[in-house]
Phi, psi and omega in degrees: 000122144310068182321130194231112172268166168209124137314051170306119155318126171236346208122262171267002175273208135200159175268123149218159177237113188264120168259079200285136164324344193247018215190168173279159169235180196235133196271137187226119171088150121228086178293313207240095208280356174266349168280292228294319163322296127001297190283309194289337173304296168271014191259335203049001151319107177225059163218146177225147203221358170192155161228150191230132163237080192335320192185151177295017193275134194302317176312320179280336199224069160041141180266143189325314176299339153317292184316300176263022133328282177322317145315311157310293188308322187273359180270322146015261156302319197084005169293358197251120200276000000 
């Protein structure tokens, strides 16, 4: 299986997403949720099966409310594996 790692710039971080071609990926950090949106748009990607967040430091994490907007929103859609 093939794997796509992808580096978003958030600041002293990065958002990544490993991505197998064939499958959902999994989100690691998303401070900055209009990249990450962005990124899964035009990859036309649309499943995600984890998000992972290392540590509360605003570069890795989101404000809750952020958070669970984006959760809301992306279930929504039906899209969350």
């Amino acid at each position: 299986m093939t794997y796509e790692f992808v580096f978003l710039p958030v600041g002293n971080a990065h958002s990544i997403i490993i991505h197998p071609h064939s499958s959902s990926s999994v989100v690691i950090d998303l401070h900055k949720i209009p990249l990450l949106l962005n990124w899964f748009e035009n990859k036309k990607q649309t499943n995600i099966s984890r998000i992972y967040i290392r540590h509360e430091h605003r570069d890795h994490f989101p404000s809750l409310e952020d958070l669970v907007t984006f959760l809301e929103n992306w279930l929504k859609r039906g899209i969350v594996t």
